[in-house]
C-alpha positions as CSV (number, residue, x, y, z in Angstrom):
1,X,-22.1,26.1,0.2
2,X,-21.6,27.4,3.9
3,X,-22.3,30.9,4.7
4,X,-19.1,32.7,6.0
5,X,-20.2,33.2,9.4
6,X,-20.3,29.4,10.2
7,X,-16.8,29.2,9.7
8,X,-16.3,28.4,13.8
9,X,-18.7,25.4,13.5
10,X,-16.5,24.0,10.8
11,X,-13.3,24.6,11.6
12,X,-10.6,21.7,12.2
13,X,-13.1,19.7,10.1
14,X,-11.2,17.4,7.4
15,X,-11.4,19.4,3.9
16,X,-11.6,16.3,1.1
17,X,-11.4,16.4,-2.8
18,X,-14.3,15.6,-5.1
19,X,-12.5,11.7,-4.7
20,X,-12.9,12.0,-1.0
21,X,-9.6,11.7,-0.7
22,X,-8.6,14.0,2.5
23,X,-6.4,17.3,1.5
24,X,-6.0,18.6,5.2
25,X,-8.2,20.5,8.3
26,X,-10.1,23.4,7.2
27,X,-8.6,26.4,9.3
28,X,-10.2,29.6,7.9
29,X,-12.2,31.2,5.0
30,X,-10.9,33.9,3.2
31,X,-13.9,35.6,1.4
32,X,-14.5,38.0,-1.8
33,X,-13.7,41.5,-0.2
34,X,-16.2,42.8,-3.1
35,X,-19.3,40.4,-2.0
36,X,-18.3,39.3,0.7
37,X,-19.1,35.6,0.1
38,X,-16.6,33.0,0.9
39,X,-13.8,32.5,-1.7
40,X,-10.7,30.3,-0.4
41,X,-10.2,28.0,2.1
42,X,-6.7,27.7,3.8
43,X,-6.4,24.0,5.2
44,X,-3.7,23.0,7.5
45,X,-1.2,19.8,5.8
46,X,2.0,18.7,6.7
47,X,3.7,17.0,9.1
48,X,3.0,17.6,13.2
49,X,6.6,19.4,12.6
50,X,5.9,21.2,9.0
51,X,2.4,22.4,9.3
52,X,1.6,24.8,6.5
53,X,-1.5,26.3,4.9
54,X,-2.6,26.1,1.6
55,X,-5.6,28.2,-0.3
56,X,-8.2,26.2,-2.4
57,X,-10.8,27.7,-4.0
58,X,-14.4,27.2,-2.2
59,X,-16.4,27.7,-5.7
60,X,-18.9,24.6,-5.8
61,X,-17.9,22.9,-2.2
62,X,-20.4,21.1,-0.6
63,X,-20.5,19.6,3.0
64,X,-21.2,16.4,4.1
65,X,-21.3,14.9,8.0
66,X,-18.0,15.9,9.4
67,X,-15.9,17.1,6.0
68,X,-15.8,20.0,3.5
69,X,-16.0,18.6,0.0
70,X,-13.9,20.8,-2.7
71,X,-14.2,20.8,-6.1
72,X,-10.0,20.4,-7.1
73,X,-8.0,17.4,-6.6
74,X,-5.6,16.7,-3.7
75,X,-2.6,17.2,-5.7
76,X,-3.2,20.1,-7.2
77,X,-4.3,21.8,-3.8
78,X,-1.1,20.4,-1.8
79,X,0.9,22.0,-4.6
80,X,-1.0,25.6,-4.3
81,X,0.8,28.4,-2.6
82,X,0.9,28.3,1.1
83,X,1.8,30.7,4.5
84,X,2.9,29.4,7.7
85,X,0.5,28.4,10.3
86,X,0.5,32.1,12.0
87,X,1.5,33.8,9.1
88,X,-1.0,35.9,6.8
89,X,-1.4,36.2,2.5
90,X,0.3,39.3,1.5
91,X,-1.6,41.6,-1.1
92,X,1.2,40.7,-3.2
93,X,0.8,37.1,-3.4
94,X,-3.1,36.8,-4.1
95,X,-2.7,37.1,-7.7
96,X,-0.7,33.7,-7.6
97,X,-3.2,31.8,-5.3
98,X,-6.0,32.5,-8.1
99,X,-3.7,31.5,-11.0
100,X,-2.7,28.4,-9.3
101,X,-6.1,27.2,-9.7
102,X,-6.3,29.1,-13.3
103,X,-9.0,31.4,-11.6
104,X,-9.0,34.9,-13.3
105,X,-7.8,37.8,-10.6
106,X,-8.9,41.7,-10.6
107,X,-8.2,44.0,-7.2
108,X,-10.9,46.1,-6.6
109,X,-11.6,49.7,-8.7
110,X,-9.3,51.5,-6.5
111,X,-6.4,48.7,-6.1
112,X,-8.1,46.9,-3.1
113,X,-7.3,43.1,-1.9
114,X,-9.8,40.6,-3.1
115,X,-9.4,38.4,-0.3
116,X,-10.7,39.1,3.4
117,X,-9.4,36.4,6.1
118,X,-12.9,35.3,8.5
């Protein structure tokens, strides 16, 4: 796994399933607000015209020479939930990035977000 602060070296880099099988350009790393270690990934997909981001999970990723491996399959990830390209994940709408990927959610002991964008 990358450490959070590298996340300029890798960004724009292709983000591929465990298939190799490209899901999109790795844009930013969201990370646990609690540990601060990185949690999500949003990657850019779409067309030049309908760019989106999605969130996938970061949990066992690995690197290789120009590509971020994740654990999940293409699929799935196009199908997780996704913001515009300048837009940013609402409080609201964490809970149902996590259980897209059947992840278990909790805010923090006094109702803080889980996710931090780096």
């Amino acid at each position: 796994m990358f450490e959070a602060e590298d996340i300029r070296e890798w960004r724009g880099h292709d983000v591929v399933d465990a298939e190799k099988k490209k899901i999109g350009s790795l844009e930013a790393v969201y990370v646990d607000t609690a540990t601060d270690t990185p949690s999500f990934a949003t990657v850019t997909v779409g067309l030049p015209t309908q760019r989106r981001l999605i969130f996938v999970p970061l949990a066992d990723a690995t690197v290789g020479p120009g590509y971020l491996k994740v654990a999940w399959d293409k699929k799935l990830a196009k199908e997780a939930p996704s913001i515009d390209l300048d837009g940013e994940l609402l409080a609201t709408d964490e809970p149902a990035v996590f259980a897209h990927y059947g992840l278990p959610y909790a805010t923090g002991a006094n109702g803080e977000r889980r996710l931090g964008r780096r």
